[in-house]
C-alpha positions in Angstrom: 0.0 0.0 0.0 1.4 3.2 -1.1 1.9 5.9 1.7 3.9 9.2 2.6 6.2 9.6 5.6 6.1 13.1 7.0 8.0 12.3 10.3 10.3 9.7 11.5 11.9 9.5 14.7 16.1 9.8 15.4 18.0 7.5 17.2 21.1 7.5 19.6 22.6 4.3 20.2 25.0 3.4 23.0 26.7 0.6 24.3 26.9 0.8 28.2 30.0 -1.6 29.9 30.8 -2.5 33.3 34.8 -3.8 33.9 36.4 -5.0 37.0 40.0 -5.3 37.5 39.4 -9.0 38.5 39.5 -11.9 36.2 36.4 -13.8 34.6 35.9 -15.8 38.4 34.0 -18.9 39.2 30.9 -18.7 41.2 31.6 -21.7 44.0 34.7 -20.4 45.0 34.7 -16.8 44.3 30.8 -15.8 44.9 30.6 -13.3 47.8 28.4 -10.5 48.6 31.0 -8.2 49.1 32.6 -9.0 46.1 31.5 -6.2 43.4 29.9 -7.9 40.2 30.2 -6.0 36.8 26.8 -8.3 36.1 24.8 -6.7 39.1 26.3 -3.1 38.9 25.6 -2.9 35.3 21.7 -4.2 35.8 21.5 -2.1 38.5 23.0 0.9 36.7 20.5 0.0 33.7 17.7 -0.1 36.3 18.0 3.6 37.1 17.3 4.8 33.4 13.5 3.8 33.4 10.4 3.6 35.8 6.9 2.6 35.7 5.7 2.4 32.3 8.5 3.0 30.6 9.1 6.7 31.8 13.0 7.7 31.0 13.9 9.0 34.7 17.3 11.2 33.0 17.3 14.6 34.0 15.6 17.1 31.0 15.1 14.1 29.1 11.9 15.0 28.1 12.5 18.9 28.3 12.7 20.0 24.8 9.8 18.0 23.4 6.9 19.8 21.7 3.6 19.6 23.0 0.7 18.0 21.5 -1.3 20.9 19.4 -5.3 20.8 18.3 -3.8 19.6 14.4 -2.1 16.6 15.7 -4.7 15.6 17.9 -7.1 15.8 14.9 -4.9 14.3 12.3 -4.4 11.0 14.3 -8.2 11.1 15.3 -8.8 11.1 11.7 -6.2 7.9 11.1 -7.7 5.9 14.1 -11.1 6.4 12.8 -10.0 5.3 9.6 -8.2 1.9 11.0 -10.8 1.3 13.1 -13.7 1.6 10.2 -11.6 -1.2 8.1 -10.5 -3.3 11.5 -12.9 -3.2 13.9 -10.9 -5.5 16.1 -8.4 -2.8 16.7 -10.5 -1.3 19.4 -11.6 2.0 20.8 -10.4 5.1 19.0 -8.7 6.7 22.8 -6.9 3.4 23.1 -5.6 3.2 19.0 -4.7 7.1 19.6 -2.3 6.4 22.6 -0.8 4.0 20.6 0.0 5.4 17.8 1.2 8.6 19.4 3.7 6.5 21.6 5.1 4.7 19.0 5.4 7.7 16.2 5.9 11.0 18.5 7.0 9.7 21.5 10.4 9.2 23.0 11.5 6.0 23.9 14.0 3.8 25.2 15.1 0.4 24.8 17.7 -2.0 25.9 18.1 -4.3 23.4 20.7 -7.1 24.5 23.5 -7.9 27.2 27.1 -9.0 27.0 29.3 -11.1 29.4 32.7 -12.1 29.3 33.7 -15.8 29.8 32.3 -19.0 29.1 28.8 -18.9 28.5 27.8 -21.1 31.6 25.9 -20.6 34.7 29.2 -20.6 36.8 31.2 -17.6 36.1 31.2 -14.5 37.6 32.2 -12.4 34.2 35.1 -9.5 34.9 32.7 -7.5 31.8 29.3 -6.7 31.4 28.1 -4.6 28.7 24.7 -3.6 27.5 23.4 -2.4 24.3 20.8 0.4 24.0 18.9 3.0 22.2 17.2 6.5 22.8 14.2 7.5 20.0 14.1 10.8 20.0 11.5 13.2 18.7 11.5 17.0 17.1 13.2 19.6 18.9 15.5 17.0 21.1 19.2 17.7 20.0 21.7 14.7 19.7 24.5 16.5 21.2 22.9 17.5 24.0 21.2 13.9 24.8 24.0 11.9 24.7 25.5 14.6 27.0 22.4 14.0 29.6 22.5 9.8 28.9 26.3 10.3 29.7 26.1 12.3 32.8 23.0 10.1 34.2 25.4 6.9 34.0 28.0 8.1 35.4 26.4 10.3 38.6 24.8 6.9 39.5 27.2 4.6 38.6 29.1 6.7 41.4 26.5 6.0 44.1 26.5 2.2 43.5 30.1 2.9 45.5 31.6 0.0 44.0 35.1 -0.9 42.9 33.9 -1.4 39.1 34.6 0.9 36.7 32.9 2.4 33.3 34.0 2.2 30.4 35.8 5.1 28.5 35.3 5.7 24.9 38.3 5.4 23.2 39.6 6.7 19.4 43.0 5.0 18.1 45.5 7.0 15.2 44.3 5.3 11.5 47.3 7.9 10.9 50.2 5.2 12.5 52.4 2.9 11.1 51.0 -0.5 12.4 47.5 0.6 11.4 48.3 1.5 8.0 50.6 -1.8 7.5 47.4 -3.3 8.2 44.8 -1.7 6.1 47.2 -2.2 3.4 47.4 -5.6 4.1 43.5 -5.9 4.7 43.1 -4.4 0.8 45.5 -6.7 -0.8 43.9 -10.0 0.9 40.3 -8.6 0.5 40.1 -5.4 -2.4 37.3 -2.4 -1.4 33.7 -3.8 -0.7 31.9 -4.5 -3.3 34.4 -5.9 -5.8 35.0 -8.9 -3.7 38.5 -10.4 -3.2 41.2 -10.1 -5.0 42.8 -13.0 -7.2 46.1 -13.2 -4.8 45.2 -16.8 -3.9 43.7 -19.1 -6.9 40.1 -18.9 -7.1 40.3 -23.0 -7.9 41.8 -25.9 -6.2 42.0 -29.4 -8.0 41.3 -32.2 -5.4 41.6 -36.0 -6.9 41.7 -34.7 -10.6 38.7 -32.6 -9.9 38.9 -29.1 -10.5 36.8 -26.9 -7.7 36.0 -23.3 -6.9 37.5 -22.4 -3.5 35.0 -20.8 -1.5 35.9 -16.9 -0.9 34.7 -14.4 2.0 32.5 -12.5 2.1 32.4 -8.1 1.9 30.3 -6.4 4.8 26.9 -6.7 4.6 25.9 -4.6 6.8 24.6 -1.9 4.5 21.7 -4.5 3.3 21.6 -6.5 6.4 21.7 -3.0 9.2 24.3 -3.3 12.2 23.1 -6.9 13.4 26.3 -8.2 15.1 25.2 -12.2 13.8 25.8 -10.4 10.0 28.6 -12.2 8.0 31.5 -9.1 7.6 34.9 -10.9 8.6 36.8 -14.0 7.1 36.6 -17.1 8.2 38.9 -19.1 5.3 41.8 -20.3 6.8 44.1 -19.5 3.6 42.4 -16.2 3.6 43.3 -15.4 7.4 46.6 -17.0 6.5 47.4 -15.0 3.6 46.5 -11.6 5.4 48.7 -12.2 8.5 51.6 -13.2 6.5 51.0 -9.9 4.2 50.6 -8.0 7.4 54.0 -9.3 8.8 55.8 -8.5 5.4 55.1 -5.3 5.1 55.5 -4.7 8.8 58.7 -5.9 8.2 59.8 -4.3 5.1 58.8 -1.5 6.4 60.9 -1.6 9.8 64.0 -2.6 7.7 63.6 0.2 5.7 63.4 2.9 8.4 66.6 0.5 10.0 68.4 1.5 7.0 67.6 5.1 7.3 
């Protein structure tokens, strides 16, 4: 069914993560209640970001939003009248309104999934715990200054928790240095720019018993058809691929070092 979007919501998403300077520990021997869990601090810390019904408890969250005016209200009256003439099953129009409205104009916020280091059994105490959410945000709510409220929610109650953990800083590496550009050079010969697939450095065919067969090849990033799914296929996983690439890596890592030793 054709339609026209007028609005959409934006989007902030963050990944929150708990550390301890201990190892990954084992339950039976290390469990304690005054041992401080990245697990618990970070469920706790999450637990602080919403209340009752969903209502985002950070500070001037909700601040900048618009209110509703007389047009909106009539304009989604008009659209649950509408559904509800062709689906009667949908309800009353109040309810189908409230609906709608939280899901197109509200603000929201989700936690989506969690993150532990160590085995996956029901053993360990992990020595990480991260979580990943998002913020939907609406008209007149500025990026910039979210993030900066999110940021300084976290961290005023992490504080209180008075724990031993730690938060996570962001951090930003130098794509400008020698070892990562040995590597992105490396990284293009084995693999060529998205899109065009690899590159013919390793036959494309093997002959096993007289037969003649295609090796199979990896495969470039999906995540611009697929979104930012972390189960989507965008690293290698062929041996002779991940072979080839770390002996290119170490080649030109040390070509280059004996160059600059001759200088």
């Amino acid at each position: 069914m054709p339609c026209l979007t007028y609005g959409l919501r934006g989007v902030i998403h963050a990944t929150v993560q708990v550390e301890s300077d201990h190892p990954d520990l084992h339950s039976g021997v290390d469990g304690s209640e005054l041992m401080d869990e990245s697990l618990k601090d970070l469920v706790m810390l999450l637990a602080k970001l919403t209340g009752p019904h969903g209502r985002i408890e950070i500070s001037g969250f909700y601040d900048p939003i618009l209110p509703v005016t007389d047009a909106e209200k009539e304009r989604y009256a008009e659209i649950a009248n509408t559904l509800i003439h062709r689906n009667p099953a949908l309800g009353d129009s109040e309810t189908l309104i409230a609906s709608l409205m939280h899901r197109w104009r509200d603000a929201s916020l989700t936690i989506h999934r969690f993150k532990v280091s160590g085995p996956e059994n029901s053993t360990i105490i992990p020595r990480m715990a991260s979580a990943v959410l998002s913020l939907r945000l609406v008209p007149n709510q500025e990026v910039a200054v979210t993030k900066r409220l999110l940021v300084n929610f976290l961290e005023d109650n992490f504080k209180k928790l008075d724990t031993k953990n730690h938060l996570t800083e962001p951090w930003l590496g130098d794509p400008d240095n020698e070892l990562f550009q040995t590597l992105e050079e490396a990284i293009m010969d084995v693999w060529g720019p998205i899109g065009e697939g690899r590159k013919a450095s390793i036959s494309s065919r093997s002959t096993v018993n007289g037969t003649t067969k295609p090796k199979a090849s990896p495969m470039t990033s999906s995540t611009l058809t697929n979104g930012s799914d972390h189960t989507s296929v965008a690293s290698p996983t062929n041996p002779t691929v991940l072979a080839e690439l770390r002996a290119r890596a170490c080649g030109r890592w040390l070509l280059a070092k004996e160059t600059k030793d001759k200088k």
